[in-house]
N, CA, C and O atoms as CSV, one atom per row, in Angstrom:
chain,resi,resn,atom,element,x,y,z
A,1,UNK,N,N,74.806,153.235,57.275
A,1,UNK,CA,C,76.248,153.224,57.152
A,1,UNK,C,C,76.661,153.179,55.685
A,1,UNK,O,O,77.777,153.429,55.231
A,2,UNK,N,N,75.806,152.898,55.171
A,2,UNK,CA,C,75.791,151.947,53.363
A,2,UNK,C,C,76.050,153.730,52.725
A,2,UNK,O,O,76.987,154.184,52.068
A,3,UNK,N,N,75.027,154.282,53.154
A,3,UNK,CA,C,74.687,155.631,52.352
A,3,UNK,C,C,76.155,157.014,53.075
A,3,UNK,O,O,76.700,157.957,52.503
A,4,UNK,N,N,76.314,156.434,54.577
A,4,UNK,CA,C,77.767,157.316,54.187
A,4,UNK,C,C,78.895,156.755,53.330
A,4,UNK,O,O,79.387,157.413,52.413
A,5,UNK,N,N,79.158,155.950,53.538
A,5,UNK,CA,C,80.478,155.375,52.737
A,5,UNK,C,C,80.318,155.474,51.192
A,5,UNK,O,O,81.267,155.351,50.418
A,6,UNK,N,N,78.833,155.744,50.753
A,6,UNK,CA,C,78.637,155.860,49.089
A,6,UNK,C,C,79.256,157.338,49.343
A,6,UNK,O,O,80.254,157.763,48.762
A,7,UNK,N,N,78.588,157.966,50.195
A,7,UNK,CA,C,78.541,159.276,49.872
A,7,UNK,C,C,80.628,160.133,50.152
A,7,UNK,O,O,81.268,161.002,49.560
A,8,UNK,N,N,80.894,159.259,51.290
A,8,UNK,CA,C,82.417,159.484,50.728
A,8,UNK,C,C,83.540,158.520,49.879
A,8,UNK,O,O,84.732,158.214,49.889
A,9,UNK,N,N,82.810,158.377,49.453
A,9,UNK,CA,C,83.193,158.094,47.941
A,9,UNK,C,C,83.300,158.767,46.858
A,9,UNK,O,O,84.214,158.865,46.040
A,10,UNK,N,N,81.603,159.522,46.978
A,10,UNK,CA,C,81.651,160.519,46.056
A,10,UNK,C,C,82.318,161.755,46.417
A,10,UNK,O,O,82.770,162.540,45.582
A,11,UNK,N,N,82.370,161.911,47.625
A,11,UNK,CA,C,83.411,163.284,47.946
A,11,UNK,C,C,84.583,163.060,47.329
A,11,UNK,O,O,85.002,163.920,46.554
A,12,UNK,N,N,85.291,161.925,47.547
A,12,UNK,CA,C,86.719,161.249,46.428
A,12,UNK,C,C,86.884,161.246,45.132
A,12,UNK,O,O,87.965,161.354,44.553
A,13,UNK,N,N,85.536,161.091,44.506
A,13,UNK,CA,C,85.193,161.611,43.223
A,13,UNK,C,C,85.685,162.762,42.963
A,13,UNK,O,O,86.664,162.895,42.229
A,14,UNK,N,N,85.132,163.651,43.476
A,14,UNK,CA,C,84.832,164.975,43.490
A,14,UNK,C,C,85.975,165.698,43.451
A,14,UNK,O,O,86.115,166.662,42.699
A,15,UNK,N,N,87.024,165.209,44.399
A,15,UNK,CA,C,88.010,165.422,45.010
A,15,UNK,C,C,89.271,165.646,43.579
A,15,UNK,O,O,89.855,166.555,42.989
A,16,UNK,N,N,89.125,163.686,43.572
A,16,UNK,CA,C,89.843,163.918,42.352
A,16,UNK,C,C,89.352,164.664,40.963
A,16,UNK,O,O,90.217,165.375,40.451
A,17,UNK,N,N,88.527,164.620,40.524
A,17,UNK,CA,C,88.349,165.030,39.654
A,17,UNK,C,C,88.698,166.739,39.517
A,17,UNK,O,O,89.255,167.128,38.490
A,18,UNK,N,N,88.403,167.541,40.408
A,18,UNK,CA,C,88.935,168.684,40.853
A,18,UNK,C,C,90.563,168.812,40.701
A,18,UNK,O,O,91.080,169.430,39.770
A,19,UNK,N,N,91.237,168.212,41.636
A,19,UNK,CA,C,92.710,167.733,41.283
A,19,UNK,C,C,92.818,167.435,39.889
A,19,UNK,O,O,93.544,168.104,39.154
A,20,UNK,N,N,92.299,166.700,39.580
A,20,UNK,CA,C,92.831,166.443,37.965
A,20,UNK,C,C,92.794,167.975,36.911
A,20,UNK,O,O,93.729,168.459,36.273
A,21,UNK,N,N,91.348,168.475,37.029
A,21,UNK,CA,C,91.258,170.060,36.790
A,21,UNK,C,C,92.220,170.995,36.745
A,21,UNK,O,O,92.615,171.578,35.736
A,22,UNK,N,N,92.581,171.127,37.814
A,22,UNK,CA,C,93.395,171.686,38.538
A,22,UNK,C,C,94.894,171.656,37.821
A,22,UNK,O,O,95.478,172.625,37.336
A,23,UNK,N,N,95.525,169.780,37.907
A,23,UNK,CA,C,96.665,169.965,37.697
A,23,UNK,C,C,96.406,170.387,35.109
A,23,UNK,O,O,96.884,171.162,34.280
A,24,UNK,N,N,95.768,169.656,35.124
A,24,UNK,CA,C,95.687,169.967,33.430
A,24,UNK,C,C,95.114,171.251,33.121
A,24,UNK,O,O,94.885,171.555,31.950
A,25,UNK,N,N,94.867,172.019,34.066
A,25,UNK,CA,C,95.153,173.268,33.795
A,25,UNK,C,C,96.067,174.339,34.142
A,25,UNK,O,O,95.988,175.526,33.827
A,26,UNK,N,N,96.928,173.759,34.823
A,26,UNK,CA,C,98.171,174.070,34.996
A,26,UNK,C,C,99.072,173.895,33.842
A,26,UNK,O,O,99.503,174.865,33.218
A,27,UNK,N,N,99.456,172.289,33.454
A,27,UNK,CA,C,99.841,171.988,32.190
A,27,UNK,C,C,99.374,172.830,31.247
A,27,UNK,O,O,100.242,173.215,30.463
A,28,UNK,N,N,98.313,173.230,31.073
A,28,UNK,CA,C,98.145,173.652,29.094
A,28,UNK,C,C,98.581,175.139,29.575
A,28,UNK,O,O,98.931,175.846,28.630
A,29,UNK,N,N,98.641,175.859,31.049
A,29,UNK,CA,C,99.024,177.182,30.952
A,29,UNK,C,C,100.310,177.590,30.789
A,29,UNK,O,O,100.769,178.708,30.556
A,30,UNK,N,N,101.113,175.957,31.025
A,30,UNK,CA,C,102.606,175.968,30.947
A,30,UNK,C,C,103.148,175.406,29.337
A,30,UNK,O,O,104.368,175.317,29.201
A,31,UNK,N,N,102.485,175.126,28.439
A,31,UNK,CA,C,102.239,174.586,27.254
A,31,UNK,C,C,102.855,173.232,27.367
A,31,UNK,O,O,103.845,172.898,26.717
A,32,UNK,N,N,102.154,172.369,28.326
A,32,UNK,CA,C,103.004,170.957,28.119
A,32,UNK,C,C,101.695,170.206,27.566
A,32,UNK,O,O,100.823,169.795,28.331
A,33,UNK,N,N,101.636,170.071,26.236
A,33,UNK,CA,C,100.242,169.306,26.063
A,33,UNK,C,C,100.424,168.121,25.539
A,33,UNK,O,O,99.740,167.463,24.755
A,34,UNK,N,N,101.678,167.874,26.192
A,34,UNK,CA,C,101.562,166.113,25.754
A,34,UNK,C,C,101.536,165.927,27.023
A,34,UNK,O,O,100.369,165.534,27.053
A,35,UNK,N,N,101.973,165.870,28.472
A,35,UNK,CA,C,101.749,165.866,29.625
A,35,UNK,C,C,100.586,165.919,30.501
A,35,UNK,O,O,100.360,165.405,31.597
A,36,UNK,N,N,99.731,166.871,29.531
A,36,UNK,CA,C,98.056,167.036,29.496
A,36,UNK,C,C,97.112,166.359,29.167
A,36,UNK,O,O,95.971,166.287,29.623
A,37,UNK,N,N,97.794,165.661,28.049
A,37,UNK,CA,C,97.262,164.596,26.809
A,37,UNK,C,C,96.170,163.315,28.170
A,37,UNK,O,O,94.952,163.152,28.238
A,38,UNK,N,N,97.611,162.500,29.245
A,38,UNK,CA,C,96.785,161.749,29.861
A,38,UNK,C,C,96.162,162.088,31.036
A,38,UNK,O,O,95.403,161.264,31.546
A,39,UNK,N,N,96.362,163.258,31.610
A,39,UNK,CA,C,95.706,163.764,32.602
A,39,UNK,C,C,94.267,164.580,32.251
A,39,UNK,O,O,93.474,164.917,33.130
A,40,UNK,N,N,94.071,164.834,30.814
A,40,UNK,CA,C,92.667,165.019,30.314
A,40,UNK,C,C,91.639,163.653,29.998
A,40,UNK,O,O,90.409,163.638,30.054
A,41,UNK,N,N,92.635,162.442,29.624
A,41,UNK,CA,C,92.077,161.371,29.651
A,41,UNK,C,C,91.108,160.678,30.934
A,41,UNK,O,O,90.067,160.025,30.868
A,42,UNK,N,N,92.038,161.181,32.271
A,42,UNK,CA,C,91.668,160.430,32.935
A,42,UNK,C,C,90.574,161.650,33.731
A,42,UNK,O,O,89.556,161.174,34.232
A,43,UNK,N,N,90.733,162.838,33.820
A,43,UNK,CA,C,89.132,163.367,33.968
A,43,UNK,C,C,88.066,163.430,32.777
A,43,UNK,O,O,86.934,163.798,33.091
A,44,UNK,N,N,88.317,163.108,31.446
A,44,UNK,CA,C,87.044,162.595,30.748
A,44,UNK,C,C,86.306,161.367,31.065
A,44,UNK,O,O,85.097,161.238,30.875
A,45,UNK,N,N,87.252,160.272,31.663
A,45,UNK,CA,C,86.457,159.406,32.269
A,45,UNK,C,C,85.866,159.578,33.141
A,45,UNK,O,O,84.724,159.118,33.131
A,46,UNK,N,N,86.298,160.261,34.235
A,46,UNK,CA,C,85.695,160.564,35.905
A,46,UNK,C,C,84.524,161.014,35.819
A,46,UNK,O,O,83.643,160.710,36.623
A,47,UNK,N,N,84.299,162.078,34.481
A,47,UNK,CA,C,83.271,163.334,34.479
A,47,UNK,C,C,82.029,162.358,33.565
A,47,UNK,O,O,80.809,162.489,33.666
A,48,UNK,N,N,82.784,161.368,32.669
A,48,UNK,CA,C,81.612,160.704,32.048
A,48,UNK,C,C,80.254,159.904,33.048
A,48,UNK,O,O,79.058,159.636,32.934
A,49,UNK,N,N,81.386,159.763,34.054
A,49,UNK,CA,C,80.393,158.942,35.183
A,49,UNK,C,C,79.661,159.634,36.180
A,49,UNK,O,O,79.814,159.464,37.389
A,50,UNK,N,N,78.762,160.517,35.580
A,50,UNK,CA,C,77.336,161.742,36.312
A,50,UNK,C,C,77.748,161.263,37.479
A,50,UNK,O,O,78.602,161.763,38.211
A,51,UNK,N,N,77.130,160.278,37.650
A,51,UNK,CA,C,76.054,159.642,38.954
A,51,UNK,C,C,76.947,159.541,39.938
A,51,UNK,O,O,76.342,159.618,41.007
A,52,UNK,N,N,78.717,159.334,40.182
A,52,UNK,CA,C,79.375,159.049,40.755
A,52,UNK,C,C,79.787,160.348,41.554
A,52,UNK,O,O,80.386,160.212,42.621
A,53,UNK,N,N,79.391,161.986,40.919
A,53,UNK,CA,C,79.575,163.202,41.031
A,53,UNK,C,C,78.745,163.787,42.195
A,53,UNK,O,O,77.615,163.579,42.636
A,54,UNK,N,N,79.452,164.350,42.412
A,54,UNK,CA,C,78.235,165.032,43.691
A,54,UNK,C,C,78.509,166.591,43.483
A,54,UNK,O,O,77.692,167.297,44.074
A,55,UNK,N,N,79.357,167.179,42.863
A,55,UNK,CA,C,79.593,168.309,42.150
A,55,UNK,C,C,78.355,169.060,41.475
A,55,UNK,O,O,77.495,168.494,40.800
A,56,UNK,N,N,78.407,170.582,41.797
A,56,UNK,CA,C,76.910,170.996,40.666
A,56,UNK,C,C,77.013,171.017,39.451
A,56,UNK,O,O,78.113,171.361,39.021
A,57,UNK,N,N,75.753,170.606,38.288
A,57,UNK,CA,C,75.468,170.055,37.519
A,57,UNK,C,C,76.132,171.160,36.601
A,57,UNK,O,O,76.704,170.839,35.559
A,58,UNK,N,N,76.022,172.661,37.084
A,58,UNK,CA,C,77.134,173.526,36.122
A,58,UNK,C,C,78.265,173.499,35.615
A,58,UNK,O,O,78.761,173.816,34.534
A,59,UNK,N,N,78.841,172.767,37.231
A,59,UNK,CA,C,80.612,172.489,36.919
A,59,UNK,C,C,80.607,171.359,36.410
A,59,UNK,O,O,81.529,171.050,35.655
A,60,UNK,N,N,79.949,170.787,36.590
A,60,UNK,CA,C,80.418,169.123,35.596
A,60,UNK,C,C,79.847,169.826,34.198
A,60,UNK,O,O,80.827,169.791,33.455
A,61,UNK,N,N,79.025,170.290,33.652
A,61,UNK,CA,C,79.183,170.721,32.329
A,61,UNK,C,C,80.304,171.552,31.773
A,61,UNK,O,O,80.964,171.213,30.791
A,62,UNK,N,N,80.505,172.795,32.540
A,62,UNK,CA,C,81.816,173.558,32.356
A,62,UNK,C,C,82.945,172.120,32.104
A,62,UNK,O,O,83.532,171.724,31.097
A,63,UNK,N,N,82.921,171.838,32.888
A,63,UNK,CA,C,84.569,170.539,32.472
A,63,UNK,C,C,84.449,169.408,31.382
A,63,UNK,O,O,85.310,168.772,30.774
A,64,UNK,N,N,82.693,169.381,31.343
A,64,UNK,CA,C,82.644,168.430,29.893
A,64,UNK,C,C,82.571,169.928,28.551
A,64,UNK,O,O,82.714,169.650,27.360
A,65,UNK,N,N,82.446,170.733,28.798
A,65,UNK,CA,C,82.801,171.700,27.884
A,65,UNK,C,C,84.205,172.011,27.791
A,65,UNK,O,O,84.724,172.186,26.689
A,66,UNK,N,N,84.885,172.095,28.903
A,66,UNK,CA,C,86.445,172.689,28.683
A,66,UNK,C,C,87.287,171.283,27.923
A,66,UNK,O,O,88.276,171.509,27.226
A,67,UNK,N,N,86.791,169.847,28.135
A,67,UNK,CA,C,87.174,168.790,28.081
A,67,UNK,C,C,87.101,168.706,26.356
A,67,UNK,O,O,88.138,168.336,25.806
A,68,UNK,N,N,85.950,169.026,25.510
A,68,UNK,CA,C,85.459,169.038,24.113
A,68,UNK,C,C,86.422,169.916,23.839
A,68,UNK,O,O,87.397,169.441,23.256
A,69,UNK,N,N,86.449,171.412,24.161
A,69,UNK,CA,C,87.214,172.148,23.535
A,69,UNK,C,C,88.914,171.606,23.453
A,69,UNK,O,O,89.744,171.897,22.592
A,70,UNK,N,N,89.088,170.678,24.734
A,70,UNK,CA,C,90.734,170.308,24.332
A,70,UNK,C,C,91.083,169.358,23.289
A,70,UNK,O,O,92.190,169.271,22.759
A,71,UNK,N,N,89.930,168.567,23.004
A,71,UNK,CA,C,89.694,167.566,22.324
A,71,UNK,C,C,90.018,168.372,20.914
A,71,UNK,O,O,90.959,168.239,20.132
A,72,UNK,N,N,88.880,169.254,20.894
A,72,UNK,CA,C,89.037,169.941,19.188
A,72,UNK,C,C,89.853,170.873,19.051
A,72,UNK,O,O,89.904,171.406,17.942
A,73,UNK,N,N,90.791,171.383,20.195
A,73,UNK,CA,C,92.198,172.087,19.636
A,73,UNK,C,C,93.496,170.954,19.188
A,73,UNK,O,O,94.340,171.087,18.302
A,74,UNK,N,N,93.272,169.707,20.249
A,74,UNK,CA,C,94.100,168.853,19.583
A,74,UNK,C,C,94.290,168.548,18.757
A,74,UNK,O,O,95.409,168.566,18.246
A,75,UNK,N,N,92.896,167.970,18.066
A,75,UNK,CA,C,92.833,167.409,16.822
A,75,UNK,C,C,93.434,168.912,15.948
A,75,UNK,O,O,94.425,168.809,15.226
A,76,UNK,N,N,92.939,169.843,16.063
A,76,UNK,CA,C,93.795,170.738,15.469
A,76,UNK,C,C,94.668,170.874,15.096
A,76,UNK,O,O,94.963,171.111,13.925
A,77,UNK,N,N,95.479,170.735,16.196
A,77,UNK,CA,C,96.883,170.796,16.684
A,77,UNK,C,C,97.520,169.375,15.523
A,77,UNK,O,O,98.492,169.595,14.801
A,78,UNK,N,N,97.128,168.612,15.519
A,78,UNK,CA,C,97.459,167.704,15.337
A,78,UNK,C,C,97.330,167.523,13.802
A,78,UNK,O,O,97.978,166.595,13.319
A,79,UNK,N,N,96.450,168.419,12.832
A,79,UNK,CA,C,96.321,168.167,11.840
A,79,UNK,C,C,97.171,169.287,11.218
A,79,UNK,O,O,97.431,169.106,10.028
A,80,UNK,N,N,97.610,170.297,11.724
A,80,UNK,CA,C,98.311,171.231,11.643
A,80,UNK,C,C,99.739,170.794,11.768
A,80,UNK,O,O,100.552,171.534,11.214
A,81,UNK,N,N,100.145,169.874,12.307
A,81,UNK,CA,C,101.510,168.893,12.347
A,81,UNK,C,C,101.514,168.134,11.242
A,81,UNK,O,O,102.671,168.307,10.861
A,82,UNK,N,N,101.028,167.432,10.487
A,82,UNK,CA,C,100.599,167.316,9.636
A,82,UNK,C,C,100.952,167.301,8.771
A,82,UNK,O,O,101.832,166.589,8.289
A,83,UNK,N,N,99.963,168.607,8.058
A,83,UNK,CA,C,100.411,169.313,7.057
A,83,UNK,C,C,101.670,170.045,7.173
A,83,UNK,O,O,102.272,170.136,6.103
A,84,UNK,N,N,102.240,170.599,8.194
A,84,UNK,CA,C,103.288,170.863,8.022
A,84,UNK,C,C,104.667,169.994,7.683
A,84,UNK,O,O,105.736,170.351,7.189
A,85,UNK,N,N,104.191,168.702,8.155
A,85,UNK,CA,C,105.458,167.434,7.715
A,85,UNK,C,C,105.350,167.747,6.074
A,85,UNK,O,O,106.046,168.285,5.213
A,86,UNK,N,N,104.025,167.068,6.171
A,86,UNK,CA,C,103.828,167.584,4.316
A,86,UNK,C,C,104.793,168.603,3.581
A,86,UNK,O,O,105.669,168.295,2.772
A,87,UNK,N,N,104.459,169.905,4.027
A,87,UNK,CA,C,104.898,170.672,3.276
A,87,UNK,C,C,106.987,170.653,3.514
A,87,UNK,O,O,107.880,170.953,2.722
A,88,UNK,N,N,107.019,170.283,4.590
A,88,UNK,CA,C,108.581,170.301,4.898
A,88,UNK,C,C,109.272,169.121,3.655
A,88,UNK,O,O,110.292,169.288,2.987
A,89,UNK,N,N,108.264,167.845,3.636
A,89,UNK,CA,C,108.655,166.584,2.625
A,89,UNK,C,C,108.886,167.105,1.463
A,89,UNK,O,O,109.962,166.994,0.876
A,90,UNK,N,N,107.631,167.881,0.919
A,90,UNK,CA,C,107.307,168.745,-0.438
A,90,UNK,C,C,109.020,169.372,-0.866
A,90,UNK,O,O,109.847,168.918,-1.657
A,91,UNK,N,N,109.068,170.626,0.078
A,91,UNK,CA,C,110.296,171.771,0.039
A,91,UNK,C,C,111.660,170.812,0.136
A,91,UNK,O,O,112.670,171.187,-0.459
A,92,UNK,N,N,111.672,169.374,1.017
A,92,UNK,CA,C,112.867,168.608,0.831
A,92,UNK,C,C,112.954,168.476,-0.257
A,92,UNK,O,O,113.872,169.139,-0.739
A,93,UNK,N,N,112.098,167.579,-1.317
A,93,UNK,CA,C,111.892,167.312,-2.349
A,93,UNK,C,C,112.652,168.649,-4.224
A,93,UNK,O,O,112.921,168.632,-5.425
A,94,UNK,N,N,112.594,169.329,-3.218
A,94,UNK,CA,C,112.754,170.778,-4.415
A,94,UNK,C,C,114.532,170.399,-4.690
A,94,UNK,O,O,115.425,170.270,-3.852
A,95,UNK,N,N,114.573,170.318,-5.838
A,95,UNK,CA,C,116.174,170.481,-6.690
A,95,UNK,C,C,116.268,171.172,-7.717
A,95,UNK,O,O,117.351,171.281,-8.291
């Protein structure tokens, strides 16, 4: 009984984590990436936890790959905001 109830559990895993997929890739196709921001949070956690997955070992890499790449457009994104305050402060600055 022990080993079904683990095992739908992990279907719930699975489940959500899919859902979560699902909806944050909806978001970044609609460009809401602050809306994305915590719904990528909470499948980097899901996906960190292998063992809890019952998903194939492809797709949990694909989503820890799609997961890195959002990570390093953010930071992008984010350093690119940035510098642009910068340069807006700079051009205020001009008399």
């Amino acid at each position: 009984m022990r080993k079904i109830q683990m095992a739908q559990t992990r279907n719930e895993v699975d489940k959500k984590v899919l859902g979560l997929a699902k909806e944050a890739g909806e978001l970044l196709a609609n460009y809401k990436y602050g809306e994305a921001w915590s719904v990528m949070r909470q499948l980097h956690g899901l996906v960190k936890k292998k063992n809890a997955l019952t998903l194939p070992d492809s797709m949990v890499e694909a989503l820890e790959k799609h997961i890195k790449d959002y990570y390093h457009q953010y930071d992008v994104i984010t350093q690119a905001r940035k510098a642009m305050t910068a340069i807006g402060r700079k051009m205020g600055q001009v008399e």
